[in-house]
FIMIBA-714421 format. One line per 2 residues: number of its first residue (from 1); their letters; for each residue x negated, y, z of N, C-alpha, C. Coordinates in nm, 4 decimals, padded with zeros to 6 digits. Layout:
# residues N
NUM) a) X:Y:Z:X:Y:Z:X:Y:Z; ...
# end
This chain:
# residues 104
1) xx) 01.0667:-00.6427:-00.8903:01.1808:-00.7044:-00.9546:01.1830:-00.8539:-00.9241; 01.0461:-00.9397:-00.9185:01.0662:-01.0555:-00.8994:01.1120:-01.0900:-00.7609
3) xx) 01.0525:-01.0170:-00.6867:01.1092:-01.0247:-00.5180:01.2737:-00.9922:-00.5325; 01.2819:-00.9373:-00.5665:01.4469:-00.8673:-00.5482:01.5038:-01.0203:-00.6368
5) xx) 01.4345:-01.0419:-00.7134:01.5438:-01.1725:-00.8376:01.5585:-01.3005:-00.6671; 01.4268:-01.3247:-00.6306:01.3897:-01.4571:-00.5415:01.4345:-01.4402:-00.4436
7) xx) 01.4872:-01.3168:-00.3387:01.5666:-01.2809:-00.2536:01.6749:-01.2411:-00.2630; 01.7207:-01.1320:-00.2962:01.8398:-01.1277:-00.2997:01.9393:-01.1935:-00.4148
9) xx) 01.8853:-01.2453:-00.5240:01.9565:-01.3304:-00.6239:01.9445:-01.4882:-00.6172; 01.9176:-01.5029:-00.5127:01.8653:-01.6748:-00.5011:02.0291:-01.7500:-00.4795
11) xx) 02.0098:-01.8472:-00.6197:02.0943:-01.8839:-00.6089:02.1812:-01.9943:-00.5242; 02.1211:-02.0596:-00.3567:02.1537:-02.1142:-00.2934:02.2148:-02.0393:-00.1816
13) xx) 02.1240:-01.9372:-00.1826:02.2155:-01.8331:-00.0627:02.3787:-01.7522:-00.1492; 02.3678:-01.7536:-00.2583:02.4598:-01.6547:-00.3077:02.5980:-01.7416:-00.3309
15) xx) 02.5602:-01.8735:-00.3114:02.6943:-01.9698:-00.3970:02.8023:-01.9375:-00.2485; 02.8056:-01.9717:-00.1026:02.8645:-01.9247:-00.0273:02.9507:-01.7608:-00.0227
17) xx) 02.8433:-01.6898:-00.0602:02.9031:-01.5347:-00.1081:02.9959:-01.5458:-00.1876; 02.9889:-01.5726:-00.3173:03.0808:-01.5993:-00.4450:03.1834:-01.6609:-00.4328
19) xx) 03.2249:-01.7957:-00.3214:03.2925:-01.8432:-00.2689:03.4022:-01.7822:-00.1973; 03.3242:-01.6910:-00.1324:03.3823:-01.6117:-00.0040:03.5117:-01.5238:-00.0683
21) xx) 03.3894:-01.4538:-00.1511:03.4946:-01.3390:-00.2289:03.6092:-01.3829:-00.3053; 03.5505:-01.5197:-00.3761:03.7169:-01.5799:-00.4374:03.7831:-01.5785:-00.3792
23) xx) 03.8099:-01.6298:-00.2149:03.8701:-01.6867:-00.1064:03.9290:-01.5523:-00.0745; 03.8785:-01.4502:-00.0358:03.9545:-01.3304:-00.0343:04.0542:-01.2448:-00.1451
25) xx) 03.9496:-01.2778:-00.2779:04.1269:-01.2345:-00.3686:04.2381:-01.3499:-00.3610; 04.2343:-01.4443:-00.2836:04.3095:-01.5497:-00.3645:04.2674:-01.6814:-00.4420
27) xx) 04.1690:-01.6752:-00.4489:04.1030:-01.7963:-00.5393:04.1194:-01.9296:-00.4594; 04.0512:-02.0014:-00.5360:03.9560:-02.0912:-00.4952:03.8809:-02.1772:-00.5716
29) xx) 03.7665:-02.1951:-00.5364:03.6525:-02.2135:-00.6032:03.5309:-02.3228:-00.5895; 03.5026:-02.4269:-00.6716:03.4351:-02.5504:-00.6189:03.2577:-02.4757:-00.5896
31) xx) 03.2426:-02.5735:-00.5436:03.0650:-02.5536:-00.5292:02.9859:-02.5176:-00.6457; 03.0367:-02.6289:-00.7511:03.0013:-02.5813:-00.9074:03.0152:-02.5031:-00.9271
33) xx) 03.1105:-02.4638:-00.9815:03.1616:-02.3206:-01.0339:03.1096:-02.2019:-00.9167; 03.0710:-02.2386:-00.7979:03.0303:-02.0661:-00.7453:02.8732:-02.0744:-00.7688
35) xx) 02.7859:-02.2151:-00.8384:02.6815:-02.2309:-00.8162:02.6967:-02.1400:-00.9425; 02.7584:-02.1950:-01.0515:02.7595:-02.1151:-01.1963:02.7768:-01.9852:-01.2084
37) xx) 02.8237:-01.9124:-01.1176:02.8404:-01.7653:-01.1187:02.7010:-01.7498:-01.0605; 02.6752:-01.8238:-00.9715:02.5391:-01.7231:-00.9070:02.4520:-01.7251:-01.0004
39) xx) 02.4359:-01.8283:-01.0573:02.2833:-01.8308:-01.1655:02.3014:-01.7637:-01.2613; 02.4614:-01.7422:-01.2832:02.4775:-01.5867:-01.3918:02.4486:-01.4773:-01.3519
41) xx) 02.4581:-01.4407:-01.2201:02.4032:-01.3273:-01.1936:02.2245:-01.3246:-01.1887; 02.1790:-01.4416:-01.1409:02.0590:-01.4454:-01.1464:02.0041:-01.4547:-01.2727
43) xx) 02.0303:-01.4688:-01.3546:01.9824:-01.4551:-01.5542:02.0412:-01.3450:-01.5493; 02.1000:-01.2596:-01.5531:02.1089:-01.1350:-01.5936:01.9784:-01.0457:-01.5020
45) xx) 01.9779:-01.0783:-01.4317:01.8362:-00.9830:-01.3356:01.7612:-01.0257:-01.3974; 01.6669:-01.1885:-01.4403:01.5675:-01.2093:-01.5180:01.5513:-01.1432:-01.6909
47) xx) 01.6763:-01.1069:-01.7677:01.7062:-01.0219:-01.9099:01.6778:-00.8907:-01.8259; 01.6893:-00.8345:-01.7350:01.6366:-00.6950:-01.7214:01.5149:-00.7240:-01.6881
49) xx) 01.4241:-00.8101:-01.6448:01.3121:-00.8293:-01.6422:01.2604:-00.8562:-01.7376; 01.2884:-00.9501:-01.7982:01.2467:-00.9418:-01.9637:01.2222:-00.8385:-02.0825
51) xx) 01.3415:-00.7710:-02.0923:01.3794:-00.6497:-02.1375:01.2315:-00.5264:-02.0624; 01.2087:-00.4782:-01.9288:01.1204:-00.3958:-01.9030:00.9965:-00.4537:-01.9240
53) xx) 00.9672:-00.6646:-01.9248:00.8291:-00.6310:-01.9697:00.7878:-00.6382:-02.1412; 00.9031:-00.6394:-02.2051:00.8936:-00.6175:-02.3412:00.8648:-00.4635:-02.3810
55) xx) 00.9393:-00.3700:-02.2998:00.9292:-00.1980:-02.3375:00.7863:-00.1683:-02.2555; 00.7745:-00.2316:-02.1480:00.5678:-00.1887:-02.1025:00.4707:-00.2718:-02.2496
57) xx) 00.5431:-00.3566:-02.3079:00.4286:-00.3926:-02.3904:00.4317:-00.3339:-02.4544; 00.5054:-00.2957:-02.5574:00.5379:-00.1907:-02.6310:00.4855:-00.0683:-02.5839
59) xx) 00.5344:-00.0011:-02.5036:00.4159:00.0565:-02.4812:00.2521:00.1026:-02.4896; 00.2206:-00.0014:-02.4205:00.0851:-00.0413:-02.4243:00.0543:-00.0929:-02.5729
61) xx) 00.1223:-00.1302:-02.6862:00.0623:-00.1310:-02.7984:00.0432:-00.0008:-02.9008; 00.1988:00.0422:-02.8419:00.1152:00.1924:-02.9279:00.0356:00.2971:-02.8525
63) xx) -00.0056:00.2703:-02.7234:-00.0986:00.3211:-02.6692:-00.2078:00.3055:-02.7734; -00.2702:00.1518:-02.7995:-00.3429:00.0920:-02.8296:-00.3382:00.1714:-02.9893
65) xx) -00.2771:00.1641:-03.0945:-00.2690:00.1998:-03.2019:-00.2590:00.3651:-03.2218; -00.2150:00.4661:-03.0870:-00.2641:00.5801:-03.1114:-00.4006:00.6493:-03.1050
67) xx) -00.4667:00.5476:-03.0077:-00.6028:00.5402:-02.9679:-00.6971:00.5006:-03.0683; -00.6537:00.4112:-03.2079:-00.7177:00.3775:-03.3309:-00.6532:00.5360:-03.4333
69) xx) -00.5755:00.5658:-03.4030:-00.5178:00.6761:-03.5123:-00.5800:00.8350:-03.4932; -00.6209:00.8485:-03.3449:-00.6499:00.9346:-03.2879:-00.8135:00.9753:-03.4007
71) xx) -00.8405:01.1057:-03.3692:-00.9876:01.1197:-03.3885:-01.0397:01.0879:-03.2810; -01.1885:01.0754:-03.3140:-01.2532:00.9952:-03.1823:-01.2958:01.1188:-03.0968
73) xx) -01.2961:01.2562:-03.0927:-01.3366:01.3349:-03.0408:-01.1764:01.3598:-02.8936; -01.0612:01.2843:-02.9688:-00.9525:01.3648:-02.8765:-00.9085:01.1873:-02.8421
75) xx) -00.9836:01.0859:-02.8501:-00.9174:00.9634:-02.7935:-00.9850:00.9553:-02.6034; -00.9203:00.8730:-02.6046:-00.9348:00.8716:-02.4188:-01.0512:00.7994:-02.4213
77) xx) -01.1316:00.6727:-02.5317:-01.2486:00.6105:-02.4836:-01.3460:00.7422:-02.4742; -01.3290:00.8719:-02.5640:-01.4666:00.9766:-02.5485:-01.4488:01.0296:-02.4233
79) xx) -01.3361:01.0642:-02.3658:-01.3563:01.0936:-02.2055:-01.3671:00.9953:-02.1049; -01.3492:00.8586:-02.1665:-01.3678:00.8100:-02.0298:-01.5838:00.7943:-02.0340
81) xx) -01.6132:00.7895:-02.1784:-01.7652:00.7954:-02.2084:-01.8083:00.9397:-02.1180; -01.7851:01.0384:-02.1438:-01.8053:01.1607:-02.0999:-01.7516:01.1476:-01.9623
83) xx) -01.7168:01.1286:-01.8989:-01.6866:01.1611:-01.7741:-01.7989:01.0773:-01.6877; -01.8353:00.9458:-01.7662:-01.9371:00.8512:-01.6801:-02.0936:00.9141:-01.7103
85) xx) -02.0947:00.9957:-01.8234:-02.2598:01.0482:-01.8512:-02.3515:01.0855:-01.7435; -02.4414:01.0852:-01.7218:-02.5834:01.1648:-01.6390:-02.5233:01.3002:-01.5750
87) xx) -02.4279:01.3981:-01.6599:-02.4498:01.5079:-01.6377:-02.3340:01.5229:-01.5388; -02.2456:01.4209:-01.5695:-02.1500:01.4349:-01.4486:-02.1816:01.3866:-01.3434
89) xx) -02.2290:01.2936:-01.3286:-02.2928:01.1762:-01.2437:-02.3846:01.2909:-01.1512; -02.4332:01.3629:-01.1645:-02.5477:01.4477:-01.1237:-02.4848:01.5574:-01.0850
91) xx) -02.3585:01.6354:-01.1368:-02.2833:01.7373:-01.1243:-02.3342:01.8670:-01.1765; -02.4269:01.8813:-01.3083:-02.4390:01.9403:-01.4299:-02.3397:01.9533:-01.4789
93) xx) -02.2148:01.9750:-01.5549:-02.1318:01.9566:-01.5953:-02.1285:02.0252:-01.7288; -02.1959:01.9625:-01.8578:-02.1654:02.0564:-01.9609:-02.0013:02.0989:-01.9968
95) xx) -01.9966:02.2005:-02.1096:-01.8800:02.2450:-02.1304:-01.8033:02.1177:-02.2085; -01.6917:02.1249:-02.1944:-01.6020:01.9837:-02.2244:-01.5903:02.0354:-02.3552
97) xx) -01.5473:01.9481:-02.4799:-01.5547:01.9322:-02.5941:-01.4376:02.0517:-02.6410; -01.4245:02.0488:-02.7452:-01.3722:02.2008:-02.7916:-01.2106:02.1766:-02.8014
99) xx) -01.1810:02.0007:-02.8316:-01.0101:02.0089:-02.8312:-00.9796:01.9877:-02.6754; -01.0404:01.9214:-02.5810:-00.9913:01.9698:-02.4202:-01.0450:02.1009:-02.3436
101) xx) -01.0323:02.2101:-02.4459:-01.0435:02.3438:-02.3367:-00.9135:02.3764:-02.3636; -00.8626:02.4749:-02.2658:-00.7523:02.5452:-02.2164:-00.7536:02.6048:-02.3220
103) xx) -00.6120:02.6456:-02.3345:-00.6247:02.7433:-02.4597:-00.5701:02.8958:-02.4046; -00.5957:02.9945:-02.4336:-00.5691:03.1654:-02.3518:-00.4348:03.1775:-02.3847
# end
């Protein structure tokens, strides 16, 4: 997203574009004013950037708070503990805990 904002939304290349297109409906349009449209388009790409890294945090917090709510037998720190043990490490593999078996 940031590449796409710094390339294709950069607002020195885009003020000519914005220009252009006035010039084709009919317009016409100072340097200002096409600089002001571009950086509107360029803040609206940075609010969708904003916006997705607000919903990954979110995310990642109730990750965080299902992982405290969880029992500790069905949270992800006991498998990531169990998966690093001796017995895997060695390829013993005891039977996995009773809430990650398959069920028939």
């Amino acid at each position: 997203m940031v590449l796409l904002a710094s390339t294709l939304f950069a607002i020195k290349d885009n003020i000519p574009n914005v220009q252009e297109d006035v010039q084709q409906k009919g317009g016409t349009v100072t340097v200002v004013q096409a600089r002001q449209v571009a950086h509107m388009y360029s803040d609206k790409l940075w609010m969708i950037h904003k916006y997705l890294g607000i919903g990954l945090s979110l995310l990642l917090l109730f990750r965080f708070i299902a992982e405290t709510a969880l029992p500790r037998d069905r949270s992800i720190r006991k498998r990531l503990v169990f998966m690093d043990s001796p017995a895997v490490v060695q390829g013993t593999l005891p039977a996995p805990p009773r809430a990650f078996r398959a069920v028939p």
